[in-house]
C-alpha positions as a Python dict, from the first residue, in 0.01 Angstrom:
ca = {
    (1, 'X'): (0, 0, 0),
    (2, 'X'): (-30, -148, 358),
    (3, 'X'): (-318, -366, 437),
    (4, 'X'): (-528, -280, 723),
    (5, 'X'): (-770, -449, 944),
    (6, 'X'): (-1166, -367, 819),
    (7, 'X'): (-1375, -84, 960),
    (8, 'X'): (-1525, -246, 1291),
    (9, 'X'): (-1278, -529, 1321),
    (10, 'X'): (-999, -518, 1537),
    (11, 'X'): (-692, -683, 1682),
    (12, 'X'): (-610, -747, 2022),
    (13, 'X'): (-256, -738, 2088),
    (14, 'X'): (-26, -787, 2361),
    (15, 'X'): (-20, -525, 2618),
    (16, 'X'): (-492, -570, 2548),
    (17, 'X'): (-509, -914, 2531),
    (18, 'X'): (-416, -959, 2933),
    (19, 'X'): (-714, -771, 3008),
    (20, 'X'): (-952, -1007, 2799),
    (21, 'X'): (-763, -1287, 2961),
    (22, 'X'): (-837, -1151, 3317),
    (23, 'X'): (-1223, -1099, 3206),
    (24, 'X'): (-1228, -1442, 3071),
    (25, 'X'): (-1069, -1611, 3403),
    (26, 'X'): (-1277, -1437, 3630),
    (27, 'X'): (-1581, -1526, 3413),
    (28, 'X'): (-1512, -1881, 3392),
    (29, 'X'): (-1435, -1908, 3751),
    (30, 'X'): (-1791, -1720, 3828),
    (31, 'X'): (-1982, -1945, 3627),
    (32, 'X'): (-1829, -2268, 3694),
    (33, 'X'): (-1965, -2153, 4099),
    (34, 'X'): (-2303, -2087, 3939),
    (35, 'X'): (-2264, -2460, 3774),
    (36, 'X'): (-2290, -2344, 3450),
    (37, 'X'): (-2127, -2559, 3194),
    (38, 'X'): (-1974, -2428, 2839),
    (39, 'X'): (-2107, -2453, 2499),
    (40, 'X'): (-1924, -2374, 2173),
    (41, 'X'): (-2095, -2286, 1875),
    (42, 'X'): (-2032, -2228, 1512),
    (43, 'X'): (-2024, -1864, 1375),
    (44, 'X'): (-2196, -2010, 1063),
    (45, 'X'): (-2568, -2060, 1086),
    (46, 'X'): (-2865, -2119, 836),
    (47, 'X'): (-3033, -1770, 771),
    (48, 'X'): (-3381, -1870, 894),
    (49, 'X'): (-3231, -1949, 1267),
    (50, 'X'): (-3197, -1606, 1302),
    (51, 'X'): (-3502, -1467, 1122),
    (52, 'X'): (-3771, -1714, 1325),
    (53, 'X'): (-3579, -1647, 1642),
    (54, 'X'): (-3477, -1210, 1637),
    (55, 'X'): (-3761, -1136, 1434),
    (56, 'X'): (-3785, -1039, 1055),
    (57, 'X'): (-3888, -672, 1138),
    (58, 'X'): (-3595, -661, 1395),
    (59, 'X'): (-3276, -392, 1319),
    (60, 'X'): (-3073, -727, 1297),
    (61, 'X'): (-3220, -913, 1062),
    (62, 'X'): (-3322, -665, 808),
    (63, 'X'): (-3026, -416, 843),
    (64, 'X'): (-2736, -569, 1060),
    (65, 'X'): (-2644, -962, 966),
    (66, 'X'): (-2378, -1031, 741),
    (67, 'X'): (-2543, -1325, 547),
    (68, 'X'): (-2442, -1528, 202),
    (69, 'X'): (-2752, -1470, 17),
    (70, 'X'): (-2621, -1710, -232),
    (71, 'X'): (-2592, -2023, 80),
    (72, 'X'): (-2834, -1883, 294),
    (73, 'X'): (-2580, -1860, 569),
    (74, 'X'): (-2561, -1560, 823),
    (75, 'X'): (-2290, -1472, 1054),
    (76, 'X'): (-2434, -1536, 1386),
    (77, 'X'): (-2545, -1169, 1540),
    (78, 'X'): (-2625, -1299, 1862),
    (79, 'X'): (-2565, -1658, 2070),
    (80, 'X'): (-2900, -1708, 2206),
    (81, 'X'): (-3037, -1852, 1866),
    (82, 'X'): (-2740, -2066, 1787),
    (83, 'X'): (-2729, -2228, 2183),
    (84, 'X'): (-3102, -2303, 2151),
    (85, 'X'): (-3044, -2474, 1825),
    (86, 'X'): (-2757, -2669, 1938),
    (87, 'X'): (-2971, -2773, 2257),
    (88, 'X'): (-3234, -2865, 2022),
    (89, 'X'): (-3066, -3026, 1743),
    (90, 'X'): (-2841, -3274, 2032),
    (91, 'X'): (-3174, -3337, 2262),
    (92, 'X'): (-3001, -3165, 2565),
    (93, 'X'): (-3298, -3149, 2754),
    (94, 'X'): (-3390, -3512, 2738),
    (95, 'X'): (-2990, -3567, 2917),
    (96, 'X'): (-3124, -3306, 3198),
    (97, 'X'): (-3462, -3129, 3222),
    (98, 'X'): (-3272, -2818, 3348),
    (99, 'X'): (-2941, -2676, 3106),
    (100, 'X'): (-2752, -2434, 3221),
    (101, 'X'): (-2494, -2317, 2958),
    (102, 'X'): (-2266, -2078, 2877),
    (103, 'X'): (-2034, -1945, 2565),
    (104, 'X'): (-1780, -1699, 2481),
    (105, 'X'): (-1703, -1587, 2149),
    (106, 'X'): (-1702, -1328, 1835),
    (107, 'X'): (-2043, -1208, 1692),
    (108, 'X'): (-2117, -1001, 1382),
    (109, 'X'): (-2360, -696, 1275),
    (110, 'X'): (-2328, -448, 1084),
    (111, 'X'): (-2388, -156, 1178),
    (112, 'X'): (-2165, 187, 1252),
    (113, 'X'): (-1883, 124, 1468),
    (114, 'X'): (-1885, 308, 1822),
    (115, 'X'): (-1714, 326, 2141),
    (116, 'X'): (-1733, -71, 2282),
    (117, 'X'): (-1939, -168, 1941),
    (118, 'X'): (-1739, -277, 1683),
    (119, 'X'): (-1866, -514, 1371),
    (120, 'X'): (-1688, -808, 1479),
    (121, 'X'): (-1770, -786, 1880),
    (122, 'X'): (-1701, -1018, 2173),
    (123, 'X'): (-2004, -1181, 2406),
    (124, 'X'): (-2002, -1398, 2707),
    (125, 'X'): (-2365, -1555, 2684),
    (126, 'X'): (-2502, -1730, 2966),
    (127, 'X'): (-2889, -1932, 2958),
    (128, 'X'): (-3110, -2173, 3174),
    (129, 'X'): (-3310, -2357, 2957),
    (130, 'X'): (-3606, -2528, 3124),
    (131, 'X'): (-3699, -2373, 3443),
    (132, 'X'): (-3976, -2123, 3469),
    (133, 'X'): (-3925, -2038, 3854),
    (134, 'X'): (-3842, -1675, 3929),
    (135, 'X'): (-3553, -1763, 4153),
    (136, 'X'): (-3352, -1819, 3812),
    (137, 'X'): (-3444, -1523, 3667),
    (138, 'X'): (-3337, -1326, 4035),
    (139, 'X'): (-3006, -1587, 4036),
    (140, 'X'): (-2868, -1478, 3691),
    (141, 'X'): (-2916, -1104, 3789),
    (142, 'X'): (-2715, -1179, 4109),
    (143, 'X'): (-2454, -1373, 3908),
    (144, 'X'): (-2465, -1087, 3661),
    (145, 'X'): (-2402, -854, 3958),
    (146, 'X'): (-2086, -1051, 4099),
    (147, 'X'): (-1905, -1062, 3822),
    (148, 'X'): (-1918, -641, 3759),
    (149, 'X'): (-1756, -676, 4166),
    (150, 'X'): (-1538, -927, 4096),
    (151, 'X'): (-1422, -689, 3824),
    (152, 'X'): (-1443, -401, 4056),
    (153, 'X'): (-1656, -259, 3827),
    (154, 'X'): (-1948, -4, 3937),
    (155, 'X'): (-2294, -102, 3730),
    (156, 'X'): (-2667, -21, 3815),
    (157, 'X'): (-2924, -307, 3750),
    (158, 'X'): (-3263, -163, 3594),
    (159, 'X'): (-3536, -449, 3535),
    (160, 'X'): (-3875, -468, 3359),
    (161, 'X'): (-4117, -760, 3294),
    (162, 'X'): (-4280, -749, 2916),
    (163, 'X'): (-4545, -930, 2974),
    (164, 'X'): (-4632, -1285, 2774),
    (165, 'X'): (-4863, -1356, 2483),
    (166, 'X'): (-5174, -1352, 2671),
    (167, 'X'): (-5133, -985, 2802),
    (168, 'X'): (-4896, -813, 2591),
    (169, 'X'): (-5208, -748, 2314),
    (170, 'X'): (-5444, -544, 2539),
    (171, 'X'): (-5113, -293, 2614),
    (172, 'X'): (-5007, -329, 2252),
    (173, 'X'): (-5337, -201, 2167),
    (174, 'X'): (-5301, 108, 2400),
    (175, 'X'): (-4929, 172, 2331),
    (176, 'X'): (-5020, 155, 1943),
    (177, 'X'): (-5307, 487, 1984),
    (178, 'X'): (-5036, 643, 2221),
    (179, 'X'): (-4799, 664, 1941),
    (180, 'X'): (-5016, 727, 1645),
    (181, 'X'): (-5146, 1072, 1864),
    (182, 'X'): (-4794, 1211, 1855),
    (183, 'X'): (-4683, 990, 1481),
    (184, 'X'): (-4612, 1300, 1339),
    (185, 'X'): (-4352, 1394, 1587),
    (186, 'X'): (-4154, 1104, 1585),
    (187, 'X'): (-3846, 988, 1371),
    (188, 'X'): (-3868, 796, 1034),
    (189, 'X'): (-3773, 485, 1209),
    (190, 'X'): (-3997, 490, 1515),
    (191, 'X'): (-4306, 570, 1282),
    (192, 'X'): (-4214, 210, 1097),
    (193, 'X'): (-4198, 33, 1415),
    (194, 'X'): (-4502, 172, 1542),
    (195, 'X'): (-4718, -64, 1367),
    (196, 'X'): (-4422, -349, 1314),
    (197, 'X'): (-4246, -375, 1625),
    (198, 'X'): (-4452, -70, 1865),
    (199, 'X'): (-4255, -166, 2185),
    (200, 'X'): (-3905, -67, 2018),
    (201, 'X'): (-4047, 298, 2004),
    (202, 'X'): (-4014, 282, 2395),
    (203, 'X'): (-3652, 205, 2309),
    (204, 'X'): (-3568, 503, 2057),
    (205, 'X'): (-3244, 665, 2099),
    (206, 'X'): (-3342, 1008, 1927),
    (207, 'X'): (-3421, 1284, 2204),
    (208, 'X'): (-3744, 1408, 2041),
    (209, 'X'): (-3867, 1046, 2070),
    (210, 'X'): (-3768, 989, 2433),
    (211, 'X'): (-3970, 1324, 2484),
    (212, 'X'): (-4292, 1246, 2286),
    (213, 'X'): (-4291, 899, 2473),
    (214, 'X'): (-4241, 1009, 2821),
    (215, 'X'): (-4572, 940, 2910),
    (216, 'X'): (-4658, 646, 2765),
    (217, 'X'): (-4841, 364, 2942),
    (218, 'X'): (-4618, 102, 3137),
    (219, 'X'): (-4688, -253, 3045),
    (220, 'X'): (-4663, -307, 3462),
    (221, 'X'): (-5017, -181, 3467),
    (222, 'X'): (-5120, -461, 3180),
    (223, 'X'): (-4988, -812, 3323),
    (224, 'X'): (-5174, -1105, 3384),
    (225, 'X'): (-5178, -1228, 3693),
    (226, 'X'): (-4957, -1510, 3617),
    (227, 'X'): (-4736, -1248, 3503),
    (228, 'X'): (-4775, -1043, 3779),
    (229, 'X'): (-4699, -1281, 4028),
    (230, 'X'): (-4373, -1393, 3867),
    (231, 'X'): (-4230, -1030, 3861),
    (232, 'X'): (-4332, -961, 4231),
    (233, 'X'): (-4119, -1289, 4326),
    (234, 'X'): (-3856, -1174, 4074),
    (235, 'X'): (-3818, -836, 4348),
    (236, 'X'): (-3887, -1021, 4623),
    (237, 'X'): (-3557, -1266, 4558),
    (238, 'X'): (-3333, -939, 4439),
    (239, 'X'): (-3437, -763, 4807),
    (240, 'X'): (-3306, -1103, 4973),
    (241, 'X'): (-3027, -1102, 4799),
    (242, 'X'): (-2921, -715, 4895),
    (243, 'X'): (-2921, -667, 4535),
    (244, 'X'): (-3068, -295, 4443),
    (245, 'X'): (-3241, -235, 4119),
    (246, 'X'): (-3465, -15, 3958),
    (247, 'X'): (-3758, -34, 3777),
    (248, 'X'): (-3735, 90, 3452),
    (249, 'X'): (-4101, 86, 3214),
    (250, 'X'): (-3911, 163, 2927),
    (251, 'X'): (-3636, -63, 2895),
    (252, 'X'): (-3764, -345, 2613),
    (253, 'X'): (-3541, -594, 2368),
    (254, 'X'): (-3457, -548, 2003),
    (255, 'X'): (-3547, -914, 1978),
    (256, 'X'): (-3868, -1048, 1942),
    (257, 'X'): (-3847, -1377, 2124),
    (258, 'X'): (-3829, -1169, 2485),
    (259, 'X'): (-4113, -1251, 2776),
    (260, 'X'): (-4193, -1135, 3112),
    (261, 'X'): (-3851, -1043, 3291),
    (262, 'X'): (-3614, -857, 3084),
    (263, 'X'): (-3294, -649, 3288),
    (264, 'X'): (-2963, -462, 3208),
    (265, 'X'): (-2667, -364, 3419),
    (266, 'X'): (-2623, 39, 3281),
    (267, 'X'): (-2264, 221, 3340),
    (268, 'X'): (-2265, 580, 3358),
    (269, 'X'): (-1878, 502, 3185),
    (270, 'X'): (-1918, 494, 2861),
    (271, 'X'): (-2097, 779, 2713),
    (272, 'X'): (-2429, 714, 2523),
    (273, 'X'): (-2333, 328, 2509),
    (274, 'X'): (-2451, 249, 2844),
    (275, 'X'): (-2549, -131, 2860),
    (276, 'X'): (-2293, -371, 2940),
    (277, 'X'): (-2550, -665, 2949),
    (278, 'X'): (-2885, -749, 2908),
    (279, 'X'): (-3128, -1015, 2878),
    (280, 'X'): (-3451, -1192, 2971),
    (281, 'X'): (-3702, -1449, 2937),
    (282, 'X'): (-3799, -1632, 2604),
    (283, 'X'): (-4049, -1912, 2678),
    (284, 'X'): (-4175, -1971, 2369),
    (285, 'X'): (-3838, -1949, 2144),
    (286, 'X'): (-3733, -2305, 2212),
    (287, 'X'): (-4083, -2454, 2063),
    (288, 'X'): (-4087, -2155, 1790),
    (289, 'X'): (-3721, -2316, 1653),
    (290, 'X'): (-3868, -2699, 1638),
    (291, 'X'): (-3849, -2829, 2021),
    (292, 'X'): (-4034, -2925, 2239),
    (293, 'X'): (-4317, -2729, 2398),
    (294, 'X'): (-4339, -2542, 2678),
    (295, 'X'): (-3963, -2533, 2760),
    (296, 'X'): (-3923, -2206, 2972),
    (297, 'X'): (-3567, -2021, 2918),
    (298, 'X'): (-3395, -1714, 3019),
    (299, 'X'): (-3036, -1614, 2978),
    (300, 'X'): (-2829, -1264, 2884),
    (301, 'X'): (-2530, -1153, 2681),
    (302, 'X'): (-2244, -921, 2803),
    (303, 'X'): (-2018, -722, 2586),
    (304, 'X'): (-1674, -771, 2653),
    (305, 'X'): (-1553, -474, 2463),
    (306, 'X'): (-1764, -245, 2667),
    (307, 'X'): (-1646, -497, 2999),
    (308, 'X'): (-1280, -403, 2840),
    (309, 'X'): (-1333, -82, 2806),
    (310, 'X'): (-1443, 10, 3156),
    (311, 'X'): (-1121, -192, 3247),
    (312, 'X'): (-903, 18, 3105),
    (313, 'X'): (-1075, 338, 3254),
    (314, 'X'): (-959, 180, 3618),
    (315, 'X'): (-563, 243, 3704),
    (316, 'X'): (-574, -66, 3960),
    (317, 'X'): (-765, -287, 3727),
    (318, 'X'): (-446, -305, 3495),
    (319, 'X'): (-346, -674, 3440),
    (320, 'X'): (-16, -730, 3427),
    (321, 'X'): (154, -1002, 3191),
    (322, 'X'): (199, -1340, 3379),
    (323, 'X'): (565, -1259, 3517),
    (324, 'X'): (839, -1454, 3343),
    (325, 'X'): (966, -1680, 3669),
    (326, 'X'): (1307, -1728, 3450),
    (327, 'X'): (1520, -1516, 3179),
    (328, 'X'): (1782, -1780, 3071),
    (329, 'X'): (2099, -1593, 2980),
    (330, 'X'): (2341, -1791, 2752),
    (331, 'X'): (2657, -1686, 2713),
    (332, 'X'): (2877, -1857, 2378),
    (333, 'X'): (2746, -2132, 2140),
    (334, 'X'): (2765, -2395, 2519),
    (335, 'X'): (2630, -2176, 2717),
    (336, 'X'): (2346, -2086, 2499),
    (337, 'X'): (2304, -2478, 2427),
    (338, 'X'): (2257, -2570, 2784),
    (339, 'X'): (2051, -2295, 2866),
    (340, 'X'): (1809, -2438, 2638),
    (341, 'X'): (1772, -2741, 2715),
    (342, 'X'): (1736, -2596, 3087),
    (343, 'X'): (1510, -2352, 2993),
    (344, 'X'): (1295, -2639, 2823),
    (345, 'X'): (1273, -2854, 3101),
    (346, 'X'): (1159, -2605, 3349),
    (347, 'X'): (858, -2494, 3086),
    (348, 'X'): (750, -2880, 3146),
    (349, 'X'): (757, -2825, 3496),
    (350, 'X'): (482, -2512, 3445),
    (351, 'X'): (709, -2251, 3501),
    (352, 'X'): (711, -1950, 3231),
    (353, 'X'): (1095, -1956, 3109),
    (354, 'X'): (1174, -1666, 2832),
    (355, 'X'): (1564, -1678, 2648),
    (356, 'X'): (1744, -1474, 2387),
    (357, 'X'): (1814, -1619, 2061),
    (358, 'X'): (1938, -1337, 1882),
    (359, 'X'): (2322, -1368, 2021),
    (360, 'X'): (2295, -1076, 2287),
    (361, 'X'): (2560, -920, 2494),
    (362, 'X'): (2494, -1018, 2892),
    (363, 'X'): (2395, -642, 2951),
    (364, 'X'): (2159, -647, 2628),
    (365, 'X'): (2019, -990, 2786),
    (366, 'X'): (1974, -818, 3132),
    (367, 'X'): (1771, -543, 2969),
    (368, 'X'): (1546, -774, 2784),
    (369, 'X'): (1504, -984, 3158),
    (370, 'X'): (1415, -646, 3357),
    (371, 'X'): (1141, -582, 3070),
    (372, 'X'): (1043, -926, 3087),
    (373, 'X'): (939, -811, 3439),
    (374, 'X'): (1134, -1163, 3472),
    (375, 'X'): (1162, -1294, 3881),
    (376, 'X'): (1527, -1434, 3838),
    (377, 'X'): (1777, -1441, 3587),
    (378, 'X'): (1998, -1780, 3514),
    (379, 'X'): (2346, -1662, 3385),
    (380, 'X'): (2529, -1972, 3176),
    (381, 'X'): (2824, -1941, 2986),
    (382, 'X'): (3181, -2079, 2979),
    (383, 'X'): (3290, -2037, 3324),
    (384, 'X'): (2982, -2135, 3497),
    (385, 'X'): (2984, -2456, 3254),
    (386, 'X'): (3297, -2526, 3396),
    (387, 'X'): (3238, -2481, 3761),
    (388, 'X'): (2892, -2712, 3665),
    (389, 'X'): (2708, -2410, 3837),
    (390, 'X'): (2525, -2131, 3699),
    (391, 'X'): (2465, -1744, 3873),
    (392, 'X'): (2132, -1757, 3967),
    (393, 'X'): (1986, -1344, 4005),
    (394, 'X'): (1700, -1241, 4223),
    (395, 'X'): (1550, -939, 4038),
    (396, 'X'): (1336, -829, 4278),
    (397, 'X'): (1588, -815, 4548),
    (398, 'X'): (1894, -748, 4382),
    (399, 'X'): (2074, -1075, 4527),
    (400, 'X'): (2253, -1384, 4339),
    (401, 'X'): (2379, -1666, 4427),
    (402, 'X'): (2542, -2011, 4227),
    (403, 'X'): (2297, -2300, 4129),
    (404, 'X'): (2339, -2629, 4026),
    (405, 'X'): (2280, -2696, 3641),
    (406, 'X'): (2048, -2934, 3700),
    (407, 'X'): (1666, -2856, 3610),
    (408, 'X'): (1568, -2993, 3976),
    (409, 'X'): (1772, -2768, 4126),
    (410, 'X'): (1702, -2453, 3987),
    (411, 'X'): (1310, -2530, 4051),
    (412, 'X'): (1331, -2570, 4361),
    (413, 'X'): (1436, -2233, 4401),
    (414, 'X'): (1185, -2070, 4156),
    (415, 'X'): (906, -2242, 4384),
}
């Protein structure tokens, strides 16, 4: 009996992997502008991170995590958790009052597998730890927005602001008698949240939810000043920026640690699964995990399946394979020797060399160089070892001409 991959976990081959390369490269070369440095985490983390930090009444941690209840270990879900412990636990902040980090790598729930959600997915995270001013908040939605063009990839922006701790009770209140008047119309799950977690009933998926909560009050009418304030300079720096949004009262987080701004970039691409990021602000998460106080942060995550997966939907997004400068043909036991040693020497010189080992025919070796997509093609065998020169083929233009056998030589030409 074969031995397949688990339900929700899957390879990435060659032919996919190019695109995740691509995503990755573009990415990196995005954030490094934004001066972002990278992070790398552990997958491994002690339970409690992740129940102080999502929430205990959160999806995640009571249905989702893939935890050793015998170590008290959980698979992390989610980065934010992990990078705020690692900032904690290394004193980050005391080596610059403002962190601005980054990380790429697998995370794990689970839950049923769908189009661009898998068990074992794939997030780039980015977060500013430290700085409370709205320009960061506006900066990471503009970064957010430049790397979906970079990517030639078409994305709306819809923001909200949540509130904070000092006004979210007074609308918590009135959200909590808005549900109970229509309880009896709403879904198993909703009517738990409605007294654990009310805001994720704004959030329910099931139609006859949506419906029942389609007038429910907006938490815009119910911030603080303070709050208030923050999200009208939050607008103010997307309009400078030429950076259209839309307001949207009832987009919230599945985790609890979320404050004030909170934003997703929605595709239209991918069926019911329409975020391909999201995030917001957490001011309080960094002191509710053990460090210091009042250390402001925002940050979001973006799914790389579901970046993938719009990809693939473009024809002119296709990545190609880096193209093979070099097929070395060898041609007898000499010619094959010499070829290798060539073809060696040129990979230390950063060129991408492939060569048949297998003991091909020269027209089975020219097949395997055209579906290489290879630029040239370096024929060696006896008489060419003879002459000290090998036939040096242009692919692309169908042209050849004799080359030294000597690594220098033949670079110089690849250049």
């Amino acid at each position: 009996m074969k031995i397949k991959a688990l339900k929700g976990f899957k390879d990435i081959v060659p032919g996919d992997v190019e695109l995740w390369q691509h995503l990755e490269k573009v990415a990196r070369s995005l954030f490094d502008r934004f001066n972002f440095a990278e992070i790398r985490l552990p997958i491994l983390e002690e339970t409690e991170l992740f129940a102080r930090s999502i929430g205990e009444t959160t999806d995640i941690v009571e249905k989702e995590m893939y935890t050793f209840v015998d170590k008290k270990v959980t698979m992390r879900p989610e980065a934010t958790a992990s990078l705020l412990r690692a900032y904690i636990e290394h004193g980050l902040y005391v080596q610059k009052p403002v962190q601005r980090l980054f990380t790429i790598g697998p995370m794990f729930r689970h839950e049923r597998p769908q189009k661009g959600r898998l068990r074992q997915f794939h997030q780039m995270d980015v977060e500013v730890l430290g700085s409370e001013s709205s320009r960061v908040d506006t900066e990471l939605m503009a970064m957010g927005s430049m790397l979906f063009k970079e990517l030639d990839l078409v994305v709306s922006l819809e923001i909200n602001s949540l509130g904070c701790p000092a006004c979210r009770p007074g609308y918590r209140q009135e959200l909590v008698r808005f549900i109970n008047d229509r309880i009896d119309s709403l879904c198993a799950d909703c009517k738990r949240r409605s007294t654990s977690n009310p805001l994720r009933v704004l959030d329910c998926k099931v139609p006859g939810c949506r419906e029942q909560m389609l007038e429910a009050p907006s938490i815009l009418e119910h911030l603080c000043p303070g709050c208030k304030t923050h999200f009208h300079q939050v607008q103010t720096g997307l309009q400078q920026l030429g950076i259209e949004y839309r307001l949207n009262k009832f987009m919230v987080r599945g985790l609890d640690y979320y404050c004030r701004t909170t934003f997703e970039f929605i595709t239209g691409d991918l069926g019911a699964q329409a975020a391909v990021a999201a995030g917001g602000r957490y001011d309080g998460l960094v002191e509710t995990l053990g460090g210091p106080k009042n250390t402001p942060g925002i940050g979001f995550a973006m799914g790389m399946e579901r970046f993938i997966l719009l990809m693939q939907q473009k024809k002119e997004s296709e990545i190609k394979k880096q193209p093979v400068d070099l097929f070395m043909v060898g041609l007898g036991e000499k010619g094959t020797e010499t070829g290798f040693v060539l073809a060696h020497a040129l990979r230390g010189m950063q060129f991408t060399v492939a060569m048949d080992h297998e003991g091909r025919s020269l027209k089975g070796q020219m097949k395997q160089a055209n579906k290489a997509g290879a630029r040239y093609v370096l024929i060696v065998g006896d008489d060419e070892l003879a002459a000290g020169k090998g036939i040096l083929r242009n692919m692309k233009e169908d042209g050849q001409q004799e080359v030294a056998l000597v690594v220098e030589k033949v670079a110089e030409i690849l250049i």
